[in-house]
PAZAPA-4460 file (N, C-alpha, C; in steps of 0.05 Angstrom, whole numbers, plus 32768, in hexadecimal, padded with zeros to 4 digits):
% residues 70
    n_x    n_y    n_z   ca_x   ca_y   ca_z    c_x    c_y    c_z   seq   type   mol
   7EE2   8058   8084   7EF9   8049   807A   7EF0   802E   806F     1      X     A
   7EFC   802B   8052   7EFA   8007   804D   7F06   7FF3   8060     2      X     A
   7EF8   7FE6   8069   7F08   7FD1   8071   7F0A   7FB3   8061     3      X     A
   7F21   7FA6   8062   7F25   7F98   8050   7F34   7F95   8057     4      X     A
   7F41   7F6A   8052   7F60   7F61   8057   7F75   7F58   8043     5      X     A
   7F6E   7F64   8029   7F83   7F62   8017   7F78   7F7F   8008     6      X     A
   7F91   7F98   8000   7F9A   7FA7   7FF9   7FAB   7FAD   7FD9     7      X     A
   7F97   7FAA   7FCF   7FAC   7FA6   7FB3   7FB0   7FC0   7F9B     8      X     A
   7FC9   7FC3   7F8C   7FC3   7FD9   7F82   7FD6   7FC7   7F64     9      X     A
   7FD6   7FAD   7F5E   7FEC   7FA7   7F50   7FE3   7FA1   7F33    10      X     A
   7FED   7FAF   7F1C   7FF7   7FB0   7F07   7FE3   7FD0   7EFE    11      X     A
   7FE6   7FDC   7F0D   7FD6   7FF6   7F04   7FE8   8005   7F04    12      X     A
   8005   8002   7F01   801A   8019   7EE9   8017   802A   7EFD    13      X     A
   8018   803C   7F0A   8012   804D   7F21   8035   804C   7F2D    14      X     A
   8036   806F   7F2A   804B   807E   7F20   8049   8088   7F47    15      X     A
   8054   807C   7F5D   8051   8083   7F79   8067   8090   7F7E    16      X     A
   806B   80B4   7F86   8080   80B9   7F83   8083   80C3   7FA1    17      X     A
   8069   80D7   7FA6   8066   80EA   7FC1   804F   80D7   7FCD    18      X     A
   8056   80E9   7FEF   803A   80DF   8001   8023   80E5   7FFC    19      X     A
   8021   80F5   7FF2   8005   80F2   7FDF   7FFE   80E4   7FCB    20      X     A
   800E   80D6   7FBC   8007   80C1   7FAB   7FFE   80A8   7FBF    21      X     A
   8011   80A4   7FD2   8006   808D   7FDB   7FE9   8090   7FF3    22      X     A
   7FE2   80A4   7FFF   7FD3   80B4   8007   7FB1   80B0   7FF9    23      X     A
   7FBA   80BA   7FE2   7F9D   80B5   7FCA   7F91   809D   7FCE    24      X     A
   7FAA   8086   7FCC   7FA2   806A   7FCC   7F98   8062   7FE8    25      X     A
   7F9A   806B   7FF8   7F99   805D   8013   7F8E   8067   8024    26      X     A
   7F7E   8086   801C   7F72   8094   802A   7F55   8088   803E    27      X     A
   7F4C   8079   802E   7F38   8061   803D   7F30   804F   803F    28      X     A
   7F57   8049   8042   7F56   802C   804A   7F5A   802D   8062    29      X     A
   7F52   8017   8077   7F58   8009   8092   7F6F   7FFB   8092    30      X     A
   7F87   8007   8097   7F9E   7FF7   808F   7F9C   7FE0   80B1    31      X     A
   7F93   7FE0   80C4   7F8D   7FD4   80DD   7F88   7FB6   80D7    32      X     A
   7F7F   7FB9   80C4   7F70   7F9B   80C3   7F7C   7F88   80A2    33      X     A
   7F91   7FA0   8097   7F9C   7F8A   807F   7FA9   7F75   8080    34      X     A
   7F9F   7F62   8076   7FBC   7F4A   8074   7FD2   7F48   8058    35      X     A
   7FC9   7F57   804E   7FDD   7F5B   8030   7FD9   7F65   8019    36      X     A
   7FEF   7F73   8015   7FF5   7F88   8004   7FFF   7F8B   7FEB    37      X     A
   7FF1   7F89   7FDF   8001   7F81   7FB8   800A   7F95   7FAE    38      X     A
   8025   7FA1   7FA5   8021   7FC1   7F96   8031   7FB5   7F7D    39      X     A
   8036   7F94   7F75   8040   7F8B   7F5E   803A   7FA0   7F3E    40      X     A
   8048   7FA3   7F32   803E   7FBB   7F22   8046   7FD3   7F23    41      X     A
   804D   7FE4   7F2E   804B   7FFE   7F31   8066   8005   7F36    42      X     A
   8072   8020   7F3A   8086   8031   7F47   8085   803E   7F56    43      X     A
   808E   8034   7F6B   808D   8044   7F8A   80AE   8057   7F88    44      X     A
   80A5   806D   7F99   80C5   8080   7F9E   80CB   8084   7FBA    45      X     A
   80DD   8089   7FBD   80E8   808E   7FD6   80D3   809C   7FF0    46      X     A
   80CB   80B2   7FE5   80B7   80C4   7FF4   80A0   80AF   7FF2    47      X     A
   8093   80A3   7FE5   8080   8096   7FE2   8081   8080   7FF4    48      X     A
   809E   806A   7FF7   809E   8052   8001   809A   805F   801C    49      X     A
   80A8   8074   8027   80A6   8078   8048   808A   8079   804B    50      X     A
   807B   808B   803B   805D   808E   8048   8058   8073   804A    51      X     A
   8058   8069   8038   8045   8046   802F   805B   803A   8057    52      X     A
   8064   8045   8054   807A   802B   8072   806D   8031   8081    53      X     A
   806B   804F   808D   8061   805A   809E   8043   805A   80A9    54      X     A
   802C   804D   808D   8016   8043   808B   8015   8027   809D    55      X     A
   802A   801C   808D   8024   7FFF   808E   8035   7FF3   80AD    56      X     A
   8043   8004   80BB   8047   7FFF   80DD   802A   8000   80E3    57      X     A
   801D   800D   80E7   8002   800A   80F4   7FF6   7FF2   80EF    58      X     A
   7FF8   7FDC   80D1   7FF6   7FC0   80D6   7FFE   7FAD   80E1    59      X     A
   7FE2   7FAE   80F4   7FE5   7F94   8113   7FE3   7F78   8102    60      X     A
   7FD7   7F73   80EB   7FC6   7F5B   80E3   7FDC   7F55   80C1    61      X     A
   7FE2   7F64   80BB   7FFA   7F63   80A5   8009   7F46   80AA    62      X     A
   8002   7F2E   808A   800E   7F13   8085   8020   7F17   806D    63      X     A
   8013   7F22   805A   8025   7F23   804D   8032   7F43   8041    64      X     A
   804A   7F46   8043   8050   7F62   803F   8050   7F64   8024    65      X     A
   8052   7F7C   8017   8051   7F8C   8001   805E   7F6F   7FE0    66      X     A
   804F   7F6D   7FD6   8054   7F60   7FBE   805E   7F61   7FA9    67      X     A
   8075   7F63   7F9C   8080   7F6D   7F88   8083   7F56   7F70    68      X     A
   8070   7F5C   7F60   8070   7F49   7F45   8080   7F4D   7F2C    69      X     A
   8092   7F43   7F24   809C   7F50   7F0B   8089   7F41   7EF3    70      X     A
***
């Protein structure tokens, strides 16, 4: 697993629809130890936001939550 405390995926257009989209991205990451999460940029969906939620409960160390840039 990467570990690492900022998590970024923002302005890469990235079309997040299913748990597997968000899955691909996060497959080795250490979500344990992030402090923040950029997905500024992109389109997340319904099916997609739950996985990404359901990831991101397991962050004990999480400062800043998910980033949305327009």
């Amino acid at each position: 697993m990467v570990s690492q405390r900022v998590f970024s995926l923002l302005g890469q257009t990235l079309k997040l629809e299913t748990r597997a989209d968000v899955d691909k991205h996060f497959k080795d990451f250490d979500v344990d130890n992030v402090e923040e999460i950029i997905m500024g940029g992109n389109t997340i969906g319904v099916e997609a936001s739950l996985a990404l939620a359901e990831r991101l409960q397991k962050a004990k160390k999480l400062k800043v939550s998910i980033t949305y840039l327009l």
